[in-house]
C-alpha positions, -999 to 999 in steps of 0.1 A, spaced: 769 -645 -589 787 -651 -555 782 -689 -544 764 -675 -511 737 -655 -527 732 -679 -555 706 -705 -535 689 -668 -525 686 -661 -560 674 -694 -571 650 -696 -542 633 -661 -556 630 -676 -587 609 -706 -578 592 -687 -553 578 -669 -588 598 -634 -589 614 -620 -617 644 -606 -595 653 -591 -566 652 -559 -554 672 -543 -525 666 -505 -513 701 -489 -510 715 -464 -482 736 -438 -479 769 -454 -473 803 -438 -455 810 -425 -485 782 -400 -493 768 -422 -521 732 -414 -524 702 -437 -518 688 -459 -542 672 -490 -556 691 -514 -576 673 -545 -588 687 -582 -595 668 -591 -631 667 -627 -637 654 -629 -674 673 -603 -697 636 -599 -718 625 -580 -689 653 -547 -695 654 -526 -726 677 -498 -734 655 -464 -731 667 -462 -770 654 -496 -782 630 -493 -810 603 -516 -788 590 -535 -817 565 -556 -806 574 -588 -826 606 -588 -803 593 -582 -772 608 -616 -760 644 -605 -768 672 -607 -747 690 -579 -767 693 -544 -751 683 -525 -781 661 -547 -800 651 -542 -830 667 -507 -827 661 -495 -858 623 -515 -859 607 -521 -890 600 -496 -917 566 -491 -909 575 -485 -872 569 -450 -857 604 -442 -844 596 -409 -825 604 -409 -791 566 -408 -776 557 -434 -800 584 -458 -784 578 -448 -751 538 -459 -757 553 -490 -772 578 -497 -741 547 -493 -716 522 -513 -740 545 -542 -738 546 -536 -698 580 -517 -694 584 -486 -666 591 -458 -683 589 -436 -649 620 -447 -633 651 -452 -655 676 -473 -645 714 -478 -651 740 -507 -654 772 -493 -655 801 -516 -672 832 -520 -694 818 -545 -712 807 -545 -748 774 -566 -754 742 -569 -769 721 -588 -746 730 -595 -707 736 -632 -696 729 -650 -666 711 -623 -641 717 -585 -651 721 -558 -619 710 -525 -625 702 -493 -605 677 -459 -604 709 -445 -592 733 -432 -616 764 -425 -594 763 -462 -582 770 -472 -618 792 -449 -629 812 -463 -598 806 -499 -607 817 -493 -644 852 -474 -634 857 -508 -611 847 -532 -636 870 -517 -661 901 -512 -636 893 -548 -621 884 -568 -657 916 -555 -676 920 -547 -715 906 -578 -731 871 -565 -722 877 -529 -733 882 -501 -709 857 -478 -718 834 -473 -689 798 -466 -698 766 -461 -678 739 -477 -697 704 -461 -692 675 -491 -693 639 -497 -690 626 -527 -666 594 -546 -669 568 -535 -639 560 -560 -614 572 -592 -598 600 -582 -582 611 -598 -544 616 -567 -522 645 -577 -497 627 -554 -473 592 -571 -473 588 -598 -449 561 -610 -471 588 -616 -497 614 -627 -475 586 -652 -461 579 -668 -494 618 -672 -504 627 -687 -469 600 -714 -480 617 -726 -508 653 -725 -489 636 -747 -468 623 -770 -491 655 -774 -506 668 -785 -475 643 -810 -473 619 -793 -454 579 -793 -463 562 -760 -477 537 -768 -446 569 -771 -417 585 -739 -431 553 -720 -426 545 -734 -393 582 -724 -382 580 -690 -394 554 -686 -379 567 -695 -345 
């Protein structure tokens, strides 16, 4: 995470939200608009292919429990009911491109509803990360859990981060408000 979004980030998270999330543009480029979401707990994304067993709903691993139990109802409806039960969005789809081989994300995970963006991002991240890693650049479709995300363009969200900034600095909970407010 770059040092100067870090104390954002940490902010967010003891403000109470889950991640970030930031409404993208078009750029000079053409690239289409989008939403692409900072995730701070890896539990919270699933591959769209994860078995969704229940008993490892607190899983950090992408495709946990892939295969799910024996007894588990592996058809695609009945893991889509299980990926909503356990709170996941199965409306929007979202994409992490990389080079990277892993099982479960570390540290916070980016991801995006927009599929060019990380195509792009995995192409860079296997030109810019070298052999070591692999250089097979993949697009990984995902699943998010609903809810408790900071919206970068709410000033009600922005509001409660700039709070904790401010404590951190010192600053009372009661003095941020009454300067935002000003």
């Amino acid at each position: 995470v770059n040092w100067a979004v870090e104390p954002i980030i940490e902010a967010a998270k003891e403000a109470g939200f889950s991640g970030i999330q930031v409404r993208e543009r078009w750029d000079a480029f053409g690239v289409p608009e989008g939403r692409s979401l900072a995730i701070f707990d890896p539990s919270n994304i699933r591959s769209v292919n994860a078995a969704f067993d229940p008993s490892q709903e607190g899983s950090p691993q992408l495709l946990a429990s892939i295969a799910g139990p024996p007894n588990l109802d592996m058809s695609p409806e009945a893991r889509k009911g299980r990926a909503e039960a356990m709170g996941f969005d199965t409306s929007t789809t979202y994409y992490h491109g990389t080079a990277h081989t892993f099982d479960a994300p570390r540290g916070i995970f980016f991801v995006t509803d927009n599929a060019y963006i990380a195509g792009e991002f995995a192409n860079q991240s296997g030109r810019y990360r070298g052999p070591t890693i692999g250089t097979d650049a993949r697009v990984l479709p995902l699943w998010v859990k609903r809810g408790g995300f900071a919206d970068l363009a709410s000033e009600r969200d922005l509001q409660r981060i700039a709070v904790r900034l401010a404590e951190r600095s010192g600053v009372t909970e009661q003095e941020a408000r009454k300067q935002l407010d000003d």
